[in-house]
Structure formats: structure tokens, C-alpha cells
ZAMARGU-4260 file (C-alpha; in steps of 0.2 Angstrom, whole numbers, plus 5000, padded with zeros to 4 digits):
<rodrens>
0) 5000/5000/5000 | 5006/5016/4996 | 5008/5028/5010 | 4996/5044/5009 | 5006/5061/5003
5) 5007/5072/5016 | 5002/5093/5010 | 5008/5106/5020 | 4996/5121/5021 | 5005/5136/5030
10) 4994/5150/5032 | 4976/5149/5036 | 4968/5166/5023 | 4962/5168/5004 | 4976/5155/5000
15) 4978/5146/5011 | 4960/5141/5019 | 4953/5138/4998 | 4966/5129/4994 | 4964/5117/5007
20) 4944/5116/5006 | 4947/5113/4987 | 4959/5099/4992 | 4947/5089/5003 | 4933/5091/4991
25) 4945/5084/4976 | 4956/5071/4985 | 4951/5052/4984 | 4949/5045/4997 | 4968/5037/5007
30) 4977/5049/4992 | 4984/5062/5003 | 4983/5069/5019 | 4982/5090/5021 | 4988/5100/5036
35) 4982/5117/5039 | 4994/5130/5049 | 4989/5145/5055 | 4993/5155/5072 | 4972/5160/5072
40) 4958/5147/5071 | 4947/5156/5058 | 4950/5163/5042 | 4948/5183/5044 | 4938/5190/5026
45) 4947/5208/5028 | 4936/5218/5016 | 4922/5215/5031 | 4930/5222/5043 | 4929/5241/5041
50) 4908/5237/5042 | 4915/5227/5057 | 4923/5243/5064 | 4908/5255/5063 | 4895/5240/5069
55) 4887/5236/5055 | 4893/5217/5055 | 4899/5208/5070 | 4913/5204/5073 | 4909/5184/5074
60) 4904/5186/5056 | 4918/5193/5048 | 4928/5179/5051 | 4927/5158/5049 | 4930/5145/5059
65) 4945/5133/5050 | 4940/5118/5058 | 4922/5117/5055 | 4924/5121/5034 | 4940/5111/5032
70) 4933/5095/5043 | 4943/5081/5034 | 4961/5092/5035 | 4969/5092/5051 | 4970/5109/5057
75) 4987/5115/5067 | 4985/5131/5079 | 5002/5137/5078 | 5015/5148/5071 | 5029/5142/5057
80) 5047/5149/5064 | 5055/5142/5050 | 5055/5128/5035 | 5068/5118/5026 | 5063/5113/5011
85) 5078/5101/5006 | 5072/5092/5022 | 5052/5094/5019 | 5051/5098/5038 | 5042/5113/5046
90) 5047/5120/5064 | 5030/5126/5072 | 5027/5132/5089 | 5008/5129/5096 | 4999/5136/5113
95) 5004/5117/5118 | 5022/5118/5118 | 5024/5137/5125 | 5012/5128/5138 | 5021/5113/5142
100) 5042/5123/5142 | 5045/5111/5126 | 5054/5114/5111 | 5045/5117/5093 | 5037/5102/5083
105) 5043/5098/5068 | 5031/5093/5055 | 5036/5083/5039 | 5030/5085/5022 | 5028/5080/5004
110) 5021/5096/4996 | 5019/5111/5003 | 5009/5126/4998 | 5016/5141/5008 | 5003/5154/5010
115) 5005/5165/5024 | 4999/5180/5019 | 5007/5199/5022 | 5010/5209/5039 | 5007/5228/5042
120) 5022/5236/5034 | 5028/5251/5048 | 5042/5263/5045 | 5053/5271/5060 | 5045/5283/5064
125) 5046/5290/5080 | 5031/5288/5092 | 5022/5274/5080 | 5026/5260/5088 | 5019/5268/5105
130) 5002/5278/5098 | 5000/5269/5081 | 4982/5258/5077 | 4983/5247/5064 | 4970/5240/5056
135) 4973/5222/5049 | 4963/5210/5060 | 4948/5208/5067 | 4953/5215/5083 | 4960/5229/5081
140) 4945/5233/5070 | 4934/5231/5088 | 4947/5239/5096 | 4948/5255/5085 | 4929/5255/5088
145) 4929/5254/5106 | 4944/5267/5107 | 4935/5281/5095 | 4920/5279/5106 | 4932/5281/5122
150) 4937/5297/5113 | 4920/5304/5113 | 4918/5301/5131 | 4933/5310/5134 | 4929/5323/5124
155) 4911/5324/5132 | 4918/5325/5149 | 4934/5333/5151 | 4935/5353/5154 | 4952/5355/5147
160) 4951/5362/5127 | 4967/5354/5122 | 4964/5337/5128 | 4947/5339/5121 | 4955/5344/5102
165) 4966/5330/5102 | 4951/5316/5108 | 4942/5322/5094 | 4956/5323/5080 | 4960/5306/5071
170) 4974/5304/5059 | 4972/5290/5047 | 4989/5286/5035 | 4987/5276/5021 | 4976/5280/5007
175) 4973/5263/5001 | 4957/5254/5003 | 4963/5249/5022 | 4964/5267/5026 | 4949/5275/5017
180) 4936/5262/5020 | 4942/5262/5039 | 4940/5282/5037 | 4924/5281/5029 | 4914/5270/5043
185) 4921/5275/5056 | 4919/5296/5052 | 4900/5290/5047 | 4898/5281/5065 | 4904/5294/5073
190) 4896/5307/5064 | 4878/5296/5069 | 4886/5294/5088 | 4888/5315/5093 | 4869/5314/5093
195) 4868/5308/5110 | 4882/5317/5116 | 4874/5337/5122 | 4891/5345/5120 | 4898/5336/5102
200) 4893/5341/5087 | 4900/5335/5071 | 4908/5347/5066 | 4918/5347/5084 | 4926/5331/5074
205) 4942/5330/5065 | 4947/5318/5053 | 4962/5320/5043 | 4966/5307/5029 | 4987/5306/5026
210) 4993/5301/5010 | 5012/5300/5003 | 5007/5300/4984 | 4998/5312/4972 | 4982/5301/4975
215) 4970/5287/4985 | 4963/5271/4977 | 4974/5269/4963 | 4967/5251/4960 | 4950/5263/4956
220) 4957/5272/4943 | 4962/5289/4941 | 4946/5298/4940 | 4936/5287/4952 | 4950/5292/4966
225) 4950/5312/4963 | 4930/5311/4966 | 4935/5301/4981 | 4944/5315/4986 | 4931/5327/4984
230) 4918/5316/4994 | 4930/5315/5006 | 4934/5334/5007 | 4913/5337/5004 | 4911/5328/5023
235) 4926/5340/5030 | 4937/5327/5030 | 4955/5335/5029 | 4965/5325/5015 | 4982/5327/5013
240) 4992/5321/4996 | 5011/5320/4995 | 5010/5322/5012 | 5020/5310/5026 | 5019/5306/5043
245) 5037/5312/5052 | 5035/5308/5068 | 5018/5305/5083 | 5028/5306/5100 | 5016/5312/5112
250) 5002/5310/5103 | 5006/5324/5091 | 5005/5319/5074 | 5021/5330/5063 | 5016/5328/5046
255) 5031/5330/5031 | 5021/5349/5026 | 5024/5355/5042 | 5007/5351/5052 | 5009/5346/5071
260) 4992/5338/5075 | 4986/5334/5094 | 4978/5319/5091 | 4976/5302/5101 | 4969/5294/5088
265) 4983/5286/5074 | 4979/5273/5062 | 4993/5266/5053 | 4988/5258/5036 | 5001/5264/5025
270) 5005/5245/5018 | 5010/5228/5019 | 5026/5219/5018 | 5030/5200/5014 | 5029/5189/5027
275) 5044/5186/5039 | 5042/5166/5038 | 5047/5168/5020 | 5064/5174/5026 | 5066/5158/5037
280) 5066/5147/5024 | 5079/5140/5010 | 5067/5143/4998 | 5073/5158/4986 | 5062/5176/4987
285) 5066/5192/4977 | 5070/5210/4978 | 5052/5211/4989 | 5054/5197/5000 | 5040/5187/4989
290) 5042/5170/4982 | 5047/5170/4963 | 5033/5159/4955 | 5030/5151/4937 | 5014/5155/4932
295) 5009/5136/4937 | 5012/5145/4956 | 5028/5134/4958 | 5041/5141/4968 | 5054/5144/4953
300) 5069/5128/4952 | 5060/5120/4966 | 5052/5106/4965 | 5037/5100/4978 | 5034/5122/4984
305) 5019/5130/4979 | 5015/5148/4984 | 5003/5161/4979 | 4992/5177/4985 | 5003/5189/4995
310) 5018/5178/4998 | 5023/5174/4979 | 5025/5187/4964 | 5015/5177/4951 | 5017/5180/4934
315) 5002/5190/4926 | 5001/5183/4909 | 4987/5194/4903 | 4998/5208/4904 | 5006/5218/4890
320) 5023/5219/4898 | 5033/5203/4900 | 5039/5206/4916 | 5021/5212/4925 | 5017/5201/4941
325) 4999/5200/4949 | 4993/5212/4960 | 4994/5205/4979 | 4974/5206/4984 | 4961/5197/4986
330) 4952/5194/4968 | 4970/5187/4963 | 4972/5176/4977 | 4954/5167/4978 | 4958/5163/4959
335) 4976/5157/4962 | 4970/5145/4976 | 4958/5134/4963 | 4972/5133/4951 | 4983/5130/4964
340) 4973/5117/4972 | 4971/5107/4956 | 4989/5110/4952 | 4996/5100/4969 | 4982/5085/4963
345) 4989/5086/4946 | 5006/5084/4952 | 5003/5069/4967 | 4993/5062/4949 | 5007/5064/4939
350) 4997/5075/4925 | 5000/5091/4918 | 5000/5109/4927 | 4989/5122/4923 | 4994/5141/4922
355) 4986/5154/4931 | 4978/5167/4919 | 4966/5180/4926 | 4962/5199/4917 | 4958/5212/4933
360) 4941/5215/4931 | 4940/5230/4943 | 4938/5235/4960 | 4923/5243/4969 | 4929/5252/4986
365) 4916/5260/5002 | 4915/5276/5008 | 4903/5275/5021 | 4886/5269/5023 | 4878/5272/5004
370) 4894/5280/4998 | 4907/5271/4988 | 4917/5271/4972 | 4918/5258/4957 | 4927/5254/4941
375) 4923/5236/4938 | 4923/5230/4918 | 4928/5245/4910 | 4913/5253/4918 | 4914/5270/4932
380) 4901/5270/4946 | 4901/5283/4962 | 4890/5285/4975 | 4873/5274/4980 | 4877/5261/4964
385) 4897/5259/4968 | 4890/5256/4988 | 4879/5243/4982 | 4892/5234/4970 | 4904/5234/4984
390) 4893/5227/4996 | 4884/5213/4984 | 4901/5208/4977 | 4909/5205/4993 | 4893/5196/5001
395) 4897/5184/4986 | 4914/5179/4989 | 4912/5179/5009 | 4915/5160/5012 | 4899/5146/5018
400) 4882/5150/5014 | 4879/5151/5033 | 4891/5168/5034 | 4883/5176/5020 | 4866/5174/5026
405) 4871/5178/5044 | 4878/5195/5036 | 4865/5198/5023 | 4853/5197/5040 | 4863/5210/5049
410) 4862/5223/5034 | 4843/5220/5033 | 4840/5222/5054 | 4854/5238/5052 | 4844/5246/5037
415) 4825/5244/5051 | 4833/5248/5067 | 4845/5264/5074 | 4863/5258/5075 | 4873/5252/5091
420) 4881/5265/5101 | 4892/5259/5114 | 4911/5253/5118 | 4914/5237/5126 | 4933/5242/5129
425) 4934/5231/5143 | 4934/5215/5133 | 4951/5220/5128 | 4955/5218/5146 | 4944/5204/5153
430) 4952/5200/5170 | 4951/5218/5173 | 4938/5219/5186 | 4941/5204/5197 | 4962/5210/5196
435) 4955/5228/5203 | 4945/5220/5217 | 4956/5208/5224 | 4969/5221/5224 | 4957/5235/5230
440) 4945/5230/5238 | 4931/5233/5227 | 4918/5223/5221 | 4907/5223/5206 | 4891/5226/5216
445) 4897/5243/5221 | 4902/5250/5202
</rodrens>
């Protein structure tokens, strides 16, 4: 009997969570046996998570669960320190060896699809690492929400002008999607939350939108991101092109014009970077830090390695260039997984490899609630019709019928019923109240 093939799946997102659910669906049964990687237990669908910020979608919803839609994969809750290929081993850490003092484990392997995604790509600039917000995962979309409520509270409550400026000034840098769909929610919840506040008004709020090129949303075009920037501006929101952040210490953002904004509020969404994993491997990365791919989404002069979405610079062979690679975003990499998928079966089959092919069709981008921007097929859309695109587009590539109609019901109880208003800071700090009354004295009862 021949022995099952064993597929190394490192990384739990777009790539990483399709191709293995495309595996299990595909595999006969005894042919091969898949393991999942991820340091989370749930696949986080990112576009989601700016509704996520402003309350829209909770949180539970923007995210799924690995182990209940990859049942037949074995699912690993752990973090790849490093990989040598020529060995087909994998060193991972889990909550079980940092709990038990032991060394890594060491998982062996006969194919391995290396899919870890992108991290938040941070500059040194002074103060950042102290004051900066990023924006990347499902909790620190919560916990921007919670802290822009905070902010209000603050606001509403304190006597001093200057702390009051700076609790109601918020700095966003980045104008990608991240960044201006963040902006977008977040200035329309809050706009909706000074309603309840007697002393806040909206136009008390300042939101300040900090760009390093000539212009945001470059994957909408051109003319699609100018009137960005006019919507934008049309809500008061500052906008600042060819314009960097120098330095945040003490919560003062110093912008590259000259500006020195009080502001306790700084979200960092100016980029991502490759994945450090990929650096700990013997496997060969460019000039980026990206895995070099054929367009079959085989590592190049390596036999056995598979990679694609953020970690491997694809070749895009709709291009007119020779040398154009695809973009690193999500349309790209639910595509690549399918091909990549059926490449890994072709390869245990020993048949031929398909190559990825796949002409951008678009992207459609939020601005707020009923606000957005498109330029999908050729075609320009703004306002009400992009908002509705984006929103219908990405409720049809949200993964599992049970997460697109949880959402879909969320919209529908959101459009009927006022929004949400209220922080729940304290679940970033659960153990906070029984900490403060063994330590104090106090209990519950008397808050």
C-alpha cells in the first residue's frame, strides 16, 4: 500500500483556507493527507472588517471558523518559525508547547503550499510603535471602535480644550482601501454617535486622511479616486496628498508639510510587507521578500513548493509587459488557490500543470454607509450604485452560505433599526475587574 502524501498548508487566509477546502473536496479518498497552519483558528475575510469597525457586521461574522469548513484536513493552531525545504520539515510552535516549556514540533511533508499572507508594513517613525492603530485583523477593528467611542467620552467629559482637540482629532495614514474604507465608517459612526452626546457636534470632529502619493485608490482608477477625494473633502474630512507622517511622539502627529496635529487617535495603514516566515526558509524570494513563481504557482527551480496570493510574485500573463506580476489582493488570490489546488492533485497524479491566467476585472471600494466608488469591467460607478456593488460583490465571495446569510441578516436588521452605540473596551482587558477587586477591595456590586 502506498503511503498517503502528506500537503503542507502554511497559512490559514484567501490561499491558504481555499486551497485546502478545494483539496478535501477533490482528493480520493487514502490519496493524501492535508495540514492546515495558521497561528488563528478562523479565516479573517478583511474587506468586512471596516463594516465590522463601525458596527454594521459583528465581529463573529467577519471571520470563519478553519475547523468546521476544512473538517477532513487536520487543522494545526500554531506559528511556522522556519522551514527547510531540502528536508520537507516545518518547525511550528503551538499554545501546547509554549504551555508545556517544550521545544517546537517539527512537521514533515511532501508538498507544501506556503501561503502566509502579508504583515502591516511600519516605518521608523518616531512615536508609532507607541500611539499607532493598525487595522489588519479583526481585533483591532473592535478595538479601534471601542477606542473612537472612548474618545467621545473623553471629549464629552473633560474641561480641558486641548485634551478635548486631540480626543476628537483622528489621523488615518494610508490611502489605500485599508485606510479610506476604515475612514469612511468610522467618520459615518461617529458622525451618527455625537447625537447623543449634548456637547459634540459633528463638526467638533476632526478627521484628517494622510497620503504619501499624488492620490488614493489607485486600483479605482484615476478619475474614480479624485472624486474620492472630493467626497471626502465634501464631509470636512482633511485630505492630505504627498504628504508623510514624520513623527507621533506624544500624541502629536508632525506631518512632512509642516502640520503638528494633537491627536490620540493614529491609524497606521500605509502598507504591507512580505511575510517574515518567508525569510526563514531555503526557499529563494526576490528583491520584495516574495516568492518567485512560474505561472503554474511553483516556487521557481523548486520542486514540491507551491505559493501564491501575497507571499509569491505570480506572473500575470494577461499583461502587456513581459515582466508584470499580479497584483497582491484578494480577487488574485481566491483565483490562484483553485488553480493552485488542482495543480498539487495534478502533480501527486502525475498530470499536467495548469497556468494561472486571470484579466483584473475591477475593484469597487466603500466610503461610508451608501457612499462608495467603482470601476469594475471598464465601467465608472460613484455614490449609492458603487456602495451597492461593493457590498453585493463582497457578500458573494464571503466564504459558507451560513456567513453570507448571517451578514445579509445583519444589513437587513441595520437598514429597520437605529445603530449600536456603545464601547465594550473592557473586553480588551477581561480579567480587569476581578484583578482591581482583589487588589482594591472593590467589588462589582458597588460600580
Amino acid at each position: 500500500m502506498k503511503e498517503p502524501a502528506r500537503i503542507l498548508v502554511v497559512g490559514g487566509g484567501y490561499v491558504g483556507m481555499y486551497t485546502a477546502l478545494r483539496l478535501q473536496r477533490k482528493l480520493k479518498r487514502g490519496e493524501a493527507q492535508v495540514i492546515v497552519v495558521d497561528p488563528e483558528p478562523y479565516m479573517t475575510y478583511q474587506p468586512f472588517l471596516p463594516e465590522a469597525a463601525a458596527g454594521s457586521i459583528s465581529p463573529r461574522h467577519v471571520v470563519v471558523p478553519l475547523r468546521r469548513i476544512l473538517p477532513r484536513c487536520q487543522v494545526v493552531i500554531g506559528e511556522v518559525s522556519s522551514i527547510e525545504h531540502a528536508k520537507r520539515t516545518a518547525t511550528v510552535h503551538t499554545l501546547a508547547t509554549a504551555e508545556e516549556g517544550a521545544g517546537a514540533i517539527e512537521i514533515h511533508y511532501d508538498e507544501l503550499v506556503l501561503a502566509p499572507g502579508s504583515v502591516s508594513r511600519t516605518l521608523p517613525i518616531p512615536g508609532l510603535a507607541e500611539f499607532g492603530i493598525g487595522f489588519k485583523t479583526v481585533e483591532e477593528a473592535i478595538g479601534l471602535r471601542n477606542h473612537v467611542l472612548e474618545q467621545l467620552d473623553i471629549a464629552s467629559s473633560t474641561r480641558d480644550p486641548d485634551i478635548r482637540d486631540a480626543a476628537l482629532t483622528f489621523v488615518f495614514v494610508g490611502g489605500g482601501y485599508a485606510g479610506v474604507e476604515a475612514l469612511g465608517e468610522l467618520e459615518d459612526m461617529a458622525r451618527y454617535a455625537v447625537r447623543y452626546y449634548h456637547n459634540i457636534s459633528p463638526d467638533d470632529l476632526k478627521w484628517v486622511l494622510v497620503e504619501a502619493t499624488d492620490r488614493i485608490l489607485p486600483e479605482v482608477g484615476a478619475e474614480m479616486g479624485q472624486y474620492a477625494v472630493r467626497e471626502l473633502r465634501r464631509r470636512n474630512i482633511d485630505v492630505r496628498l504627498e504628504t508623510r507622517l514624520a513623527s507621533c511622539e506624544k500624541r502629536v502627529a508632525v506631518l512632512s508639510d509642516g502640520s503638528r496635529l494633537p491627536a490620540r487617535t493614529l491609524v497606521w495603514t500605509a502598507g504591507v510587507k512580505a511575510h517574515p516566515v518567508l525569510a526563514a526558509t531555503d526557499l529563494p524570494t526576490n528583491d520584495h521578500g516574495r516568492l518567485p513563481c512560474t505561472a503554474a504557482l511553483r516556487v521557481e527551480g523548486v520542486e514540491h513548493a507551491w505559493s501564491a496570493g501575497d507571499a509569491a510574485a505570480v506572473p500575470d500573463t494577461t499583461a502587456d509587459t513581459p515582466d508584470a506580476v499580479c497584483a497582491p489582493n484578494a480577487q488574485h488570490a481566491v483565483r490562484q488557490a483553485k488553480v493552485l489546488a488542482g495543480n498539487v492533485l495534478a502533480a501527486l497524479r502525475d498530470q499536467p500543470l495548469t497556468d494561472y491566467a486571470h484579466r483584473y476585472v475591477g475593484s469597487v471600494a466603500s466610503l461610508g454607509l451608501h457612499k462608495g466608488v467603482a470601476h469594475v469591467y471598464g465601467r465608472k460607478l460613484k455614490g449609492y450604485p458603487a456602495w451597492f456593488m461593493h457590498r453585493a460583490y463582497h457578500l458573494s465571495r464571503v466564504p459558507t452560505v451560513n456567513r453570507k446569510a448571517r451578514v445579509l441578516a445583519e444589513w437587513t436588521l441595520a437598514g429597520l433599526f437605529k445603530r449600536e452605540i456603545v464601547s465594550l473596551g473592557s473586553l480588551e482587558n477581561p480579567r480587569g475587574e476581578v484583578a482591581l477587586a482583589a487588589g482594591t477591595g472593590r467589588h462589582p456590586e458597588a460600580s
